[in-house]
Each structure stands twice: as structure tokens, then as C-alpha cells.
C-alpha positions as CSV (number, residue, x, y, z in Angstrom):
1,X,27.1,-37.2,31.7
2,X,29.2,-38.8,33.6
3,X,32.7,-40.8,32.2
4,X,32.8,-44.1,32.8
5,X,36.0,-44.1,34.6
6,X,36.4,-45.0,37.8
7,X,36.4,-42.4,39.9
8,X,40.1,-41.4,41.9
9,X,40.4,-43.2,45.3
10,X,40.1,-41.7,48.6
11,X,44.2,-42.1,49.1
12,X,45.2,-43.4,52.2
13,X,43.2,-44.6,55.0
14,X,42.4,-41.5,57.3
15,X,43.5,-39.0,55.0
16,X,44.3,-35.5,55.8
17,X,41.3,-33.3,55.1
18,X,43.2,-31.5,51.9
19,X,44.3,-34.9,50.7
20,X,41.0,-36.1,51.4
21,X,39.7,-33.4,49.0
22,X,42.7,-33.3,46.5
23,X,42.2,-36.9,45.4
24,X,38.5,-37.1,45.3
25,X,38.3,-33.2,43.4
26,X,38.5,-34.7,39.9
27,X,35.8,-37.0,40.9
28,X,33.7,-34.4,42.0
29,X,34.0,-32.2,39.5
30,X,33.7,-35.0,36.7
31,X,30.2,-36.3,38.2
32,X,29.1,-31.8,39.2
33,X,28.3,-33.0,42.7
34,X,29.7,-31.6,45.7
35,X,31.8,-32.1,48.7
36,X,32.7,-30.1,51.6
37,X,35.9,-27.9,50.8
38,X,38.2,-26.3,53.3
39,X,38.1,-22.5,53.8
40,X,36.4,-21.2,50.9
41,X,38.9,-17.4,50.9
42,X,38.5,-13.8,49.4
43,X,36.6,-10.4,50.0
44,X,37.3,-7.8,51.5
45,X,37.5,-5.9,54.6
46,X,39.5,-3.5,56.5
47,X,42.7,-4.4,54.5
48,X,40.9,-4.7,51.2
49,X,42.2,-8.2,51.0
50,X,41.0,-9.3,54.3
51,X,37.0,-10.3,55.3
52,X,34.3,-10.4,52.9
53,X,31.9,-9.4,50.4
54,X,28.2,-10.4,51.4
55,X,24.6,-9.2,50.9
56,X,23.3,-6.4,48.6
57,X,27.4,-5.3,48.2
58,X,27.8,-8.7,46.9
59,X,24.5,-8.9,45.0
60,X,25.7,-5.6,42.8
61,X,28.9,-7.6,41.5
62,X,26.8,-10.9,40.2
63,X,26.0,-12.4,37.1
64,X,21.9,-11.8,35.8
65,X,20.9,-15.7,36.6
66,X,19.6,-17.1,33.7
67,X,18.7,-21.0,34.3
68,X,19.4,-23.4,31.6
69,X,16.6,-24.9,29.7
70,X,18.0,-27.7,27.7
71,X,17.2,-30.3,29.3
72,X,14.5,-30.8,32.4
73,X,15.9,-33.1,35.1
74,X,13.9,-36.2,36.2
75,X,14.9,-35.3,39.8
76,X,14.6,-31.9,40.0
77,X,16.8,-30.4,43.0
78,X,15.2,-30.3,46.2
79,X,16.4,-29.7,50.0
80,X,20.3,-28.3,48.3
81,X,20.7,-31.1,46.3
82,X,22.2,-32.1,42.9
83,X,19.3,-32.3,40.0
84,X,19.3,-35.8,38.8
85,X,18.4,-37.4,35.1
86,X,18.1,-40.9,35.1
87,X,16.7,-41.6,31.6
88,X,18.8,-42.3,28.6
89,X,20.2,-39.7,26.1
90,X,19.5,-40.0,22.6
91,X,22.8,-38.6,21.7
92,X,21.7,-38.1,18.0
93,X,19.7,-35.4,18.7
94,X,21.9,-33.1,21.5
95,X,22.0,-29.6,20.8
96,X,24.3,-26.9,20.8
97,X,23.9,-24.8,24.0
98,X,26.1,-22.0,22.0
99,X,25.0,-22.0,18.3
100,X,28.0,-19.9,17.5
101,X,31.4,-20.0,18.6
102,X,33.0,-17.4,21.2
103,X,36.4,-18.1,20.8
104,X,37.9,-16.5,18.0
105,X,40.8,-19.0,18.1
106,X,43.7,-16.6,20.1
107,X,46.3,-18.5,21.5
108,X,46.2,-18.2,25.7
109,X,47.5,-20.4,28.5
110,X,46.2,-22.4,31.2
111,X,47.7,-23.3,34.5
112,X,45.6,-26.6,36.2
113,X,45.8,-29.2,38.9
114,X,46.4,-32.4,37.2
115,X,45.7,-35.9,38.7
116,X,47.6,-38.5,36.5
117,X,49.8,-38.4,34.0
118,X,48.9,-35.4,31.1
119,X,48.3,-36.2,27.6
120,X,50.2,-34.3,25.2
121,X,49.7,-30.6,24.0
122,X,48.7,-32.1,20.5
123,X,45.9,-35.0,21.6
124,X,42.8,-35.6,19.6
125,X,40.8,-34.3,22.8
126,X,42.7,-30.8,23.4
127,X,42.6,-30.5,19.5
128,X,38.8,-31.1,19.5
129,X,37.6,-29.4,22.1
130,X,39.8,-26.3,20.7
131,X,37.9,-26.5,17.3
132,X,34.5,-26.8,18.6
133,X,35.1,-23.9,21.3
134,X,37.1,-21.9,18.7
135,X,39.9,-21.7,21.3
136,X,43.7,-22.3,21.0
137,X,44.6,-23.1,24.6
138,X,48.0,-24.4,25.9
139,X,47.7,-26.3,29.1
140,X,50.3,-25.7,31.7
141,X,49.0,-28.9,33.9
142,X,50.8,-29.4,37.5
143,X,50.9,-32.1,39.5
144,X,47.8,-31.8,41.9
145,X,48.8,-33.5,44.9
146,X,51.9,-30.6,44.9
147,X,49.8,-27.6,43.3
148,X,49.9,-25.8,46.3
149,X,53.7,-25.1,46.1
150,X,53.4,-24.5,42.8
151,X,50.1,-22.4,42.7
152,X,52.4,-20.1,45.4
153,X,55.4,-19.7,43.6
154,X,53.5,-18.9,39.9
155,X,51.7,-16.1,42.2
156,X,54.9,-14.9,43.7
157,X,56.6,-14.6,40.5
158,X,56.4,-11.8,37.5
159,X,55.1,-14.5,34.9
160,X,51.7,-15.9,35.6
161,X,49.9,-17.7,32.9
162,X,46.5,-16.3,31.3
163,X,44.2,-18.3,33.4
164,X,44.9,-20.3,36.4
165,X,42.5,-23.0,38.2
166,X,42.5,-22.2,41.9
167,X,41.1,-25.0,44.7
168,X,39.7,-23.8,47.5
169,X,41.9,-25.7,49.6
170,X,44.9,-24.3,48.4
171,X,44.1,-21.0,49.5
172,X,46.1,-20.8,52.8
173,X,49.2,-19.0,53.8
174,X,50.0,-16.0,51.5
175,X,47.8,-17.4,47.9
176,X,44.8,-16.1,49.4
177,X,46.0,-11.9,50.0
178,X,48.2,-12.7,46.5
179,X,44.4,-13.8,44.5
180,X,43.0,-10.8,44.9
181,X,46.4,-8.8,43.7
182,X,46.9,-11.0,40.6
183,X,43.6,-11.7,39.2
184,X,41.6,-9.1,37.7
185,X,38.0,-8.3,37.8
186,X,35.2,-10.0,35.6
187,X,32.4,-7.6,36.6
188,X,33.3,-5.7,33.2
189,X,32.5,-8.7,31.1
190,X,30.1,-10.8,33.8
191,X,27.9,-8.5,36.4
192,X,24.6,-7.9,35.6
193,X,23.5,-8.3,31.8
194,X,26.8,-8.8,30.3
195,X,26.9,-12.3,31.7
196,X,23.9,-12.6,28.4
197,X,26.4,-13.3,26.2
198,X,28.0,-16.5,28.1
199,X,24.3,-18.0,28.3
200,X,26.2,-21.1,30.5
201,X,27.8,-18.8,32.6
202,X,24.8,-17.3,33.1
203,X,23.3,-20.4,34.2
204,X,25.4,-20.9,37.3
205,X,23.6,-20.3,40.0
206,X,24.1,-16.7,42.3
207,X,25.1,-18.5,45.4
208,X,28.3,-19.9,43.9
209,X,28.8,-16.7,42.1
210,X,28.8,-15.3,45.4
211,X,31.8,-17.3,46.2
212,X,33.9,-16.2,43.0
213,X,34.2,-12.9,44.6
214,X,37.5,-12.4,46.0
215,X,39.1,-8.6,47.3
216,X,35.6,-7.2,46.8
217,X,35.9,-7.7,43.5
218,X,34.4,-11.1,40.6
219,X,37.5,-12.7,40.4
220,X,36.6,-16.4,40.1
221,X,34.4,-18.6,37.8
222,X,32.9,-21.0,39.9
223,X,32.6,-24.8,39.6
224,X,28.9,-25.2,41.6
225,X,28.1,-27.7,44.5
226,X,25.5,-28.9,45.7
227,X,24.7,-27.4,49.0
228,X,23.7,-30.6,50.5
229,X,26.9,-32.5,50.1
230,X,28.4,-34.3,52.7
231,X,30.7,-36.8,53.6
232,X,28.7,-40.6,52.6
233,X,28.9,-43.5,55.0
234,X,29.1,-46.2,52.0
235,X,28.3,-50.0,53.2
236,X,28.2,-53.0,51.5
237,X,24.1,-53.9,50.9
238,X,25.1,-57.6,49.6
239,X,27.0,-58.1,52.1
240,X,24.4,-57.0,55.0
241,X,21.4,-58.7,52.9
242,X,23.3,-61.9,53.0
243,X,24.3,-61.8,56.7
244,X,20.6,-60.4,57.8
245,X,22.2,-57.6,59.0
246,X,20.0,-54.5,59.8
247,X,21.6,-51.0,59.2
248,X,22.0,-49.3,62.2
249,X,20.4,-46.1,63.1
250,X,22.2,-44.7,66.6
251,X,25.6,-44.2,67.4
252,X,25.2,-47.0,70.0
253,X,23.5,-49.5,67.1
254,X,26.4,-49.1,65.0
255,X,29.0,-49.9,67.8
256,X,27.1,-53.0,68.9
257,X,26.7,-54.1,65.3
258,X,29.8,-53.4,64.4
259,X,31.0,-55.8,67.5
260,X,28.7,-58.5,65.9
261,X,30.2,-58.3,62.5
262,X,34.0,-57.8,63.4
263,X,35.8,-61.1,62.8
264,X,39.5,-60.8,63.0
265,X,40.1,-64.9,62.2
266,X,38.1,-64.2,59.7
267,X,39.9,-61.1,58.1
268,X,36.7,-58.8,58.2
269,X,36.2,-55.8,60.1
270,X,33.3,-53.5,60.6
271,X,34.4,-50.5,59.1
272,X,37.2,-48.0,58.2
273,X,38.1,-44.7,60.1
274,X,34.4,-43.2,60.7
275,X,36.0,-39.5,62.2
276,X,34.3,-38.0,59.1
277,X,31.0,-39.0,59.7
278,X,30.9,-39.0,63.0
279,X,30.7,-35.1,62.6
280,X,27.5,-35.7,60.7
281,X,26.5,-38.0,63.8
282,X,26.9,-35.4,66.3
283,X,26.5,-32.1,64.2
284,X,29.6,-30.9,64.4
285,X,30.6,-27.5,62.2
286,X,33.0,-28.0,58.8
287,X,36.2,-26.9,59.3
288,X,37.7,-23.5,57.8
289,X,35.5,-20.5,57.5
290,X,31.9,-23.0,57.5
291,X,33.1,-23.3,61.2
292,X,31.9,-20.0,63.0
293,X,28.5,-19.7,64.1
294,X,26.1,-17.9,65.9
295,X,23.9,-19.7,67.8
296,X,20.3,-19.6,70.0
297,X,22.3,-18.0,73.0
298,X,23.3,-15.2,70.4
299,X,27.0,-16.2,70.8
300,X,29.3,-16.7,68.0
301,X,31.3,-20.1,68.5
302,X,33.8,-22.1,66.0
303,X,33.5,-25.7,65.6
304,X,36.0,-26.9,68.5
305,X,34.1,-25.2,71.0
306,X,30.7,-26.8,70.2
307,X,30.5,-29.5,73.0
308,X,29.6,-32.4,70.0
309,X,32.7,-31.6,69.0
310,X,34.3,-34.0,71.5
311,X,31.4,-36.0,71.6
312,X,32.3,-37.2,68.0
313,X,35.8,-37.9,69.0
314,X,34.8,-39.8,71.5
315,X,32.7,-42.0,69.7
316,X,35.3,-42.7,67.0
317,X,37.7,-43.7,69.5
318,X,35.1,-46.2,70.7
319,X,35.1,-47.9,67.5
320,X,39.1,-48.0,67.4
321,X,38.8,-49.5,71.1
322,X,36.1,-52.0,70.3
323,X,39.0,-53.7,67.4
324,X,36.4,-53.0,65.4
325,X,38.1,-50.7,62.6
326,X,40.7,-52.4,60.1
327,X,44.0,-52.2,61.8
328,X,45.6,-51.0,58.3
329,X,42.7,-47.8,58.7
330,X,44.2,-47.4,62.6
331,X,47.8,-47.3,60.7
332,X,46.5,-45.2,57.9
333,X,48.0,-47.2,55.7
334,X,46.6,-48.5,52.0
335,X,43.6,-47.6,50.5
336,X,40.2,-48.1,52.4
337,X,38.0,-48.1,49.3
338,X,40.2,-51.0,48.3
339,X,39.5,-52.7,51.7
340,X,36.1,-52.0,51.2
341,X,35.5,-53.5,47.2
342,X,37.3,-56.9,49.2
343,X,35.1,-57.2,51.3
344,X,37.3,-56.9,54.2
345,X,35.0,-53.8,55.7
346,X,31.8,-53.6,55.4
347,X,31.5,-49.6,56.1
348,X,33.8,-46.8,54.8
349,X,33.1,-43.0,54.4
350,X,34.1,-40.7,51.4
351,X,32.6,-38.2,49.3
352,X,29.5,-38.8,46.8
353,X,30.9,-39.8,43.8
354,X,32.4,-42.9,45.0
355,X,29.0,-44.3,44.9
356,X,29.5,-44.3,41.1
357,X,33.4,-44.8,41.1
358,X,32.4,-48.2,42.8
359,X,29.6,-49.3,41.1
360,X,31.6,-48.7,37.3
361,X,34.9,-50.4,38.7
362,X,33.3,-53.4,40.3
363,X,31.1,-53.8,37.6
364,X,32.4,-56.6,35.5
365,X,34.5,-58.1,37.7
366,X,32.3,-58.8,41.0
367,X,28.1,-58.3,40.0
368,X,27.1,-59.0,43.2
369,X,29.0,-56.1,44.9
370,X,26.3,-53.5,45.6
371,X,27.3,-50.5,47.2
372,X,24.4,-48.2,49.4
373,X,24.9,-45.0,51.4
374,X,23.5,-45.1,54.8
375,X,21.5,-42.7,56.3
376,X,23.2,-40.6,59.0
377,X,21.4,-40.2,62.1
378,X,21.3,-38.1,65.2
379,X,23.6,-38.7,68.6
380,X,20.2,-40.0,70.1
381,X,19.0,-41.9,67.3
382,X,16.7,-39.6,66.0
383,X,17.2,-36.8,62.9
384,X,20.7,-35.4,62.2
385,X,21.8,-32.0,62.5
386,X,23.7,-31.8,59.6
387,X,25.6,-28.3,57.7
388,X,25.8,-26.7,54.4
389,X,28.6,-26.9,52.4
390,X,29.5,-23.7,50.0
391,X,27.9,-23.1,46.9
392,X,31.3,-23.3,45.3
393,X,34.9,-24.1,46.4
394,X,37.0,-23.8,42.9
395,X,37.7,-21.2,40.5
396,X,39.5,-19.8,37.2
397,X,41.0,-16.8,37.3
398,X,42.1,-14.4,34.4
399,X,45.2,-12.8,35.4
400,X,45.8,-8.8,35.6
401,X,46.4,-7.5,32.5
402,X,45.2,-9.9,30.0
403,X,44.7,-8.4,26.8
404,X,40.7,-8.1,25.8
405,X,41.4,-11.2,23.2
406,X,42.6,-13.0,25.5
407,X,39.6,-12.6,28.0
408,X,37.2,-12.9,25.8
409,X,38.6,-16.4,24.9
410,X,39.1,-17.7,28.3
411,X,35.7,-16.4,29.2
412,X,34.7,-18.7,26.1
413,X,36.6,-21.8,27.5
414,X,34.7,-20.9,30.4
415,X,31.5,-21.1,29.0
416,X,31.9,-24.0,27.0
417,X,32.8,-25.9,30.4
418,X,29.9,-25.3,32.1
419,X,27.5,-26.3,29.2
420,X,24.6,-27.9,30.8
421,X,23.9,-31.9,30.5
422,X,22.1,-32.7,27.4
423,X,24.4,-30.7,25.0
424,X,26.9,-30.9,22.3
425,X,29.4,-29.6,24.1
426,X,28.9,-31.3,27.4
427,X,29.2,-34.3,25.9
428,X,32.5,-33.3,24.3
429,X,33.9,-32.2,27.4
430,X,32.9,-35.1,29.2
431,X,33.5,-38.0,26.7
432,X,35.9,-36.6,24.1
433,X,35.7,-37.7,20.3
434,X,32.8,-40.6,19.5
435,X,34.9,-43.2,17.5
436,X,38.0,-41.9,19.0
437,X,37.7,-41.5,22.9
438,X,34.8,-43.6,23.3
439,X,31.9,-45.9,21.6
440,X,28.0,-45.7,21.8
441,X,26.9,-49.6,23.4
442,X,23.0,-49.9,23.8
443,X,22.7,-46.3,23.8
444,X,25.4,-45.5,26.6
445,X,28.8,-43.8,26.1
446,X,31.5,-45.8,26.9
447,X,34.9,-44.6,26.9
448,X,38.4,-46.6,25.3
449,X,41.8,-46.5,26.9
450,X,42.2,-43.6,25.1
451,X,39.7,-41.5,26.1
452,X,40.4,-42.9,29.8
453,X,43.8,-41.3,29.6
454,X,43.2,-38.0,27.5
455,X,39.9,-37.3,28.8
456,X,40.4,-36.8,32.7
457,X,40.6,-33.3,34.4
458,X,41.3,-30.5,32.4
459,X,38.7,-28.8,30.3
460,X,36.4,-30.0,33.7
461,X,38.5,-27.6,36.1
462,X,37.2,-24.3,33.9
463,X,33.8,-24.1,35.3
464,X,31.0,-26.3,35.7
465,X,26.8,-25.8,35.1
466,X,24.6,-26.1,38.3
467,X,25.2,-28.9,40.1
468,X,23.7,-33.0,39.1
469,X,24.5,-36.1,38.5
470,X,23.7,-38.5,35.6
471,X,25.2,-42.2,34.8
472,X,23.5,-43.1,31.6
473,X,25.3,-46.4,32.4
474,X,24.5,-46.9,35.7
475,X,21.2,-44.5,35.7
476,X,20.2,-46.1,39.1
477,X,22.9,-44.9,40.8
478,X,22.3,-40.9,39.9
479,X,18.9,-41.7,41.3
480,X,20.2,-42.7,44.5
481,X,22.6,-40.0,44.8
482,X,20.2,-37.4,44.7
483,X,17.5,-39.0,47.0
484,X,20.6,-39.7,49.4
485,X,21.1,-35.7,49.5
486,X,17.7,-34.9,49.5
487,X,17.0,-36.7,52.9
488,X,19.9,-35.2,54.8
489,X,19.4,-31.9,52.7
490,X,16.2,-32.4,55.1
491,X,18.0,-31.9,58.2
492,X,20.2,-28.9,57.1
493,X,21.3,-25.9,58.4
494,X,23.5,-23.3,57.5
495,X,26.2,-21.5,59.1
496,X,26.5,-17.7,59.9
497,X,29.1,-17.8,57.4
498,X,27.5,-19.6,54.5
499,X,28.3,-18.6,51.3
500,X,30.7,-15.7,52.2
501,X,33.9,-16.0,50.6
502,X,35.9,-14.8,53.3
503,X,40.1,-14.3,53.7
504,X,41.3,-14.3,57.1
505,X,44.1,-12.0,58.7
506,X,47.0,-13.9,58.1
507,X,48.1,-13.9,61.5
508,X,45.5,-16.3,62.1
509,X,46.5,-18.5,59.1
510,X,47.8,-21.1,61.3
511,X,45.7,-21.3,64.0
512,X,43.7,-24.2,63.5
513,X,46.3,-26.6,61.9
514,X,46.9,-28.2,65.1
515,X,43.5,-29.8,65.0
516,X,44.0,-32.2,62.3
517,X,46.8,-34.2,63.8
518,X,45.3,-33.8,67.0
519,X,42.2,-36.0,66.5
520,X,44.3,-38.6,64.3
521,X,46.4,-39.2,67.4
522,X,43.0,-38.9,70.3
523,X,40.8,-41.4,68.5
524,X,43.8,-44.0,68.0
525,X,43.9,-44.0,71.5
526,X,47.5,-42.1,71.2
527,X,46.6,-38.6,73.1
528,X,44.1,-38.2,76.3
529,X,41.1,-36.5,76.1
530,X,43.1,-34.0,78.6
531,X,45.2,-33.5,75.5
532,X,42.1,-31.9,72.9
533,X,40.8,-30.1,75.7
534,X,44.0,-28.4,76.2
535,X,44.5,-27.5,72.5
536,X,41.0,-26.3,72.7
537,X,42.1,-23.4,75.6
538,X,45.7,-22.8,74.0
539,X,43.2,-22.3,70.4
540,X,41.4,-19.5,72.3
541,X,44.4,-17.7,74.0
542,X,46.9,-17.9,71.3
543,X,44.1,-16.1,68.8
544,X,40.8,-18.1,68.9
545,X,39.2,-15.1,71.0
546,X,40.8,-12.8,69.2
547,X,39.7,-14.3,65.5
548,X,36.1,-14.0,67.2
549,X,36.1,-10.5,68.1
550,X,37.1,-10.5,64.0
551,X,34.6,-12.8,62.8
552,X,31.8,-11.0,64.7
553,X,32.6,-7.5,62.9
554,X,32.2,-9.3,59.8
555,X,29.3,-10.4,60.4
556,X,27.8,-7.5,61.9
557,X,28.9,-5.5,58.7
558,X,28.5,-7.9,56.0
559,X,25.1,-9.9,57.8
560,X,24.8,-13.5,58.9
561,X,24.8,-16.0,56.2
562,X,22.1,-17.9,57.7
């Protein structure tokens, strides 16, 4: 069930990929889709700390999968996509998946990202979601455009609260060695059968399990996504109906229709910053540990040496060349999804739940805006080459030497998180209080000021069921969410290091950050092509060969994840 808040903007135009991810994560998470995540970290290797956990060593440490059966999607997943219900809830008649309560109401504390301002300790949602869990939780809720820092220093410190959220794109630098040091194991309370007594834990599915395990150890409770999550070329259907515009279906379409529909008099541009699909276009790798691959010629490459790679770049300064992007997108200034509501673009890429975000805000205010994601296709018009994204890219984590109470009850939160759609406590966790966080109109939840402000991203960040979507308001829109992701799930592959949570040797931390600035500067026509090829060479001899030689033990002892 999805909240009928909008969903967070995309920040900035051209945003940096962890910014990119930060702003949209609450939006994810709300709507239990997906979206590629940076460097997924954890295992272990020769340092214990360092590589990965994979195959039957992994498959000892999991969770008995137990799927839920409360309530059958009407779009089952297919192809590593989200499930999808489109019907109507008749919220009279939700069960409890839980009967009983787990929590036996021991106070324990909470450490979260936070996107907004925080209610208060005391609100009617904390309050209620504490009876009905039988929890007593105290929510130490940072900023989460700045949790990094903070997540760094809490792990360097001597005090570390009982449970802390971890994003997988905050696991860089030393947070990823000091995870595995300050968080204990779950396998006592999780591997095998014991998982039977969290039946909603049990009901995540093994793949993103696979990704909780940090140091060779279950450290983390996954929040699931959908495998077949990528980055969503949004356009404006209402716009290209009325114009007669056809939607283009090769890199050299979109360019010359994106010529056509540019009208600088006119204050309308073709589109925003299209970097991030343009590696859909051209198949290039995610970034982070998803980059490495072993390919047909049996040798194992990472995503800037894979010869799309500058073939997307290339194409994406083309657009910036043609004056067809939004000069405020080629400053990266203001927000492109605000750009895009105003009609002054008529394409613009983020993740998938701005498809509802966009739909719920415009709503009222403009009911002719109609928002559509468009299919990506191939470099040569044809089918796309597109990659998985991992099973799971955010956490909870118990710290070392939580008392057995106090496990027990976080496990609970836990469990009560990831209840699946259809439920009592789903709906709780989603909507908040009926009569005080939102009201029941024509059978669809809809949620007050209040329950706009209370009921955001906290109890969401614990852990999440398997992956869907459903917008009883806007039912249409789950509908096409899934179908989107079930065509390009079509025309998915995964890498050789899918679904391996894996740390690398911190002298390698680094490496790659160049990159990100890099093609920012190339595709704005303020670097030479000269420029990225260098980078590319100074990649290899300052490590990149070296991280190979690394990469390729791992694999060889842990096996390929594709």
C-alpha cells in the first residue's frame, strides 16, 4: 500500500549517483520497488572483512524461505520484477500476519536516515505502531542527506545504539570493515528454521538474504528489490499525443526528435540530463561492485573498460551539443522533475517510483498531465542489454552485545516492517492511525497533513516483504510499473558479481570516484574525449589491474554470480 504522498524529488538536475539514490531511497522503500544502489559491501575473504560470502557457504547462513500467502498478486512477478495488485482492498477485512505480538515491550533504540523534518518521540504514529508491535522503541533519526558522517562517527565511537539502518551507499571508506566488527550475527535467531518464528522475515526472499551477509557472518535484515529495476526514462504522453509525436526507439530517433521538439522561444526543451539511461541504451555495467564482469572471451572487465561505456558518453554529449537538454539540467541546477511537471521537458529519467510520485502530486492540480515510461532500446534500435540490480541494498543491524531482550524486540520491529501487503500491520506501517493519519474516500486510504508529516520514513527503513507495488488510488499506475519491469526484465542479464555482498580492500576505496565528475564535465562539452580515455589507463595503473587480479580470486573461490 502505497502512501499517498508524493514521492521525494530527484534533487538537483544531474545529481551525483549517492544523491541520486539518497533522495529517491524513501520513495523506494515506501512504494517496495527497487533501484540500482551503489556498492552493495560485506563478506569475507582473506582479511575476514574483505571479499565475500557466496554459494553453498552462503546458502548455510540463510533464512528457511517461507513465501507469504496473505494475499495473491494480480501481477504476479515475472522476468525480476515487483508483484503487482491492482484491485481495491477491502480494509475491513485485513488480517493480522502475526496473530500475537513479539515484542514484549523492552525499551531499545534506533539509529535511521531521516528525510524531512522528524515528528516527535511521543506522536500518535510511533505510539501506535509500538502498541500494536509490543515494542518501546526510541528513534535516534539523522539527517539523511549527511548520514554518512554520522553513520561513521556512531561506528567509530564506544556508544552505538541497539539497531542501526545502514544504506548501501554509505558503505565506503572505513563503515564497511567497521560493519562487520560492530554488528553481531543473526544466524542464532534467523538461519535455517529459526527464521519460523518471524513468519515475515521468513518471507523475504534468499537472494536479498544473501546480501544481509556481511564478514561471513548474517549481519543485515534486508529491505528487498526487485531485480529488474532500473533507471525510468519518464516522458510526458499528453504532451506527445497532442503534438503527434511518436516515441522514439533508437538512439539516433531520439536525437532527431528531440531536434524537432526543442523550442528555445518557446521555453521547451526535449529532455533533461539522459547520462543515466543512456547506460541502459548502450548496456553499460552499474557502477560499484555490479561493475565486474566476465565475459564470452573469458575475461573479467569493470564497467569503464567495456567499449559502450564511452559510446554512452558520447551520445549524451550529443544531446547537450544539439541545445536540446534544458540549459538549467546542463548547469545542474533546480529540480528536473519540476521542469518536467511544467512542461518545459518533455523527457527526464529517475527511479520507478516517480511514476507514482507524479501521478499523486499532479493529480488535482493539472488532470491532463499523464506521465509514461518509455521503453529503452538497444544502441542499434533493436533489444536492450540491460543489468541486474542487487536483491537488496539496505539493512538493520543489531549491534554486538545486545542483550537477548533486546534482540528479540528489534527482530520483532523487524518483522512487523516487512509484513506483507494485505495486512493489519502493513497498513499501519504504511498509513498510520485511520481517523488520525488518514481517512478511507471511496474505499482508498488517504492520508491528512498529519499523517503526511508523521508517517514518512522510519518504521519503513526496518525491513521490507518481497518486493511490489500497489496504489489503491492510482491502481493503474502499479499496473504499469510492473509491466514496465517485466519487458526490460526481458532483456536482463546478470553480472559475475550479482548478488554477492562483497567489501573491497580499502586501498582500492577510492579508485573509481574520479569517474563521476569526469563524465559530468565530458558530456557538457567541458573535458575531451582524450580526457576519459586517460582516466580510463591512470584507472588501471594506479589499481584497476590490480583490483582485477582481486576480483578474479573471488570469483574463482566464491563462483560467478551469473
Amino acid at each position: 500500500m502505497t502512501p499517498n504522498a508524493a514521492a521525494p524529488s530527484s534533487g538537483p538536475s544531474g545529481p551525483s549517483r549517492r544523491s541520486f539514490l539518497a533522495s529517491t531511497a524513501v520513495a523506494t522503500a515506501v512504494v517496495a520497488g527497487g533501484m540500482p544502489l551503489l556498492a552493495a559491501c560485506g563478506g569475507s575473504g582473506g582479511d575476514e572483512r574483505e571479499g565475500a560470502t557466496s554459494g553453498k557457504a552462503a546458502d548455510k547462513l540463510l533464512p528457511t524461505f517461507a513465501a507469504s500467502t496473505v494475499a495473491r498478486p494480480d501481477i504476479p512477478s515475472k522476468n525480476g520484477s515487483s508483484a503487482g495488485y491492482t484491485g481495491k482492498v477491502d480494509l475491513a477485512a485485513l488480517t493480522a500476519s502475526v496473530p500475537e505480538k513479539l515484542g514484549t515491550g523492552a525499551p531499545f533504540k534506533i539509529m535511521s536516515p531521516y528525510w524531512g523534518s522528524p515528528p516527535k518521540a511521543d506522536c500518535a504514529y510511533y505510539t501506535a505502531l509500538d502498541a500494536a508491535a509490543g515494542t518501546k522503541i526510541t528513534w535516534q533519526n539523522q539527517d539523511g542527506n549527511t548520514y554518512g558522517q554520522k553513520l561513521g562517527a556512531v561506528l567509530a565511537s564506544s556508544s552505538i545504539p541497539d539497531m542501526v539502518v545502514v544504506p548501501g551507499w554509505e558503505l565506503v571508506g572505513k563503515i564497511p570493515n567497521a560493519v562487520t566488527a560492530k554488528f553481531m550475527d543473526l544466524g542464532p535467531y534467523l538461519a535455517g528454521d529459526k527464521v519460523k518464528k518471524y513468519p515475515n522475515l521468513a518471507a523475504i526472499p534468499s537472494d536479498s538474504w544473501r546480501m544481509g551477509i556481511f564478514g561471513g557472518a548474517l549481519r543485515g535484515i534486508p529491505m528487498p528489490a526487485a531485480s529488474a529495476s532500473f533507471i525510468v526514462p519518464y516522458y510526458r504522453k499528453d504532451i506527445f499525443d497532442k503534438k503527434g509525436y511518436s516515441v522514439p526507439k533508437s538512439p539516433d530517433e531520439f536525437l532527431s526528435w528531440a531536434k524537432e521538439a526543442t523550442s528555445a522561444k518557446a521555453k521547451v526543451w526535449a529532455c533533461g540530463d539522459m547520462n543515466w539511461t543512456a547506460w541502459g541504451i548502450f548496456g553499460v555495467r552499474p557502477s560499484g561492485t555490479l561493475g565486474w564482469n566476465i565475459g564470452s572471451d573469458g575475461k573479467l572487465t569493470y564497467r569503464v573498460e567495456q567499449p559502450e561505456y564511452l559510446e554512452a558518453l558520447e551520445w549524451t554529449r550529443k544531446l547537450f551539443d544539439a541545445g536540446v537538454v534544458h540549459p538549467d539540467d546542463k548547469a545542474r541546477s533546480g529540480d528536473a522533475g519540476n521542469r518536467f511537471t511544467a512542461g518545459q521537458i518533455l523527457v527526464f529519467n529517475n527511479d520507478m517510483s516517480t511514476w507514482y510520485g507524479k501521478t499523486a502530486e499532479q493529480a488535482a492540480s493539472n488532470p491532463d498531465f499523464e506521465i509514461e515510461g518509455m521503453d529503452i532500446f538497444g544502441a542499434d534500435g533493436g533489444n536492450p542489454s540491460l543489468w541486474a540490480a542487487q536483491p537488496a541494498g539496505i539493512w538493520s543491524m543489531i549491534r554486538k552485545g545486545a542483550s537477548k531482550t533486546t534482540i528479540e524486540n528489534a527482530l520483532a520491529a523487524a518483522d512487523f516492517a516487512a509484513a506483507p501487503y494485505g495486512t493489519k500491520e502493513r497498513m499501519l506501517v504504511d498509513y498510520g492511525v485511520e481517523g488520525t493519519h488518514y481517512t478511507v474516500k471511496d474505499g482508498v486510504p488517504v492520508k491528512n497533513d498529519l499523517g503526511n508529516s508523521e508517517v514518512v520514513n522510519a518504521w519503513v527503513m526496518l525491513a521490507a516483504p518481497a518486493p511490489y507495488y500497489a496504489h489503491p488510488d492510482f491502481p493503474d499506475v502499479a499496473r504499469k510499473q510492473v509491466e514496465w519491469q517485466q519487458r526490460m526484465g526481458a532483456f536482463m542479464k546478470k553480472t559475475s558479481t550479482y548478488g554477492m555482498n562483497i567489501v573491497e580492500p580499502t586501498r582500492y576505496a577510492n579508485l573509481s570516484s574520479q569517474f563521476e565528475q569526469l563524465e559530468i564535465d565530458y558530456v557538457r562539452g567541458n573535458r575531451k574525449l582524450s580526457d576519459v580515455q586517460a582516466a580510463i589507463s591512470t584507472w588501471k595503473s594506479s589499481g584497476g589491474d590490480k583490483l582485477r587480479d582481486w576480483y578474479k580470486q573471488l570469483i574463482d573461490k566464491n563462483g560467478s554470480g551469473n
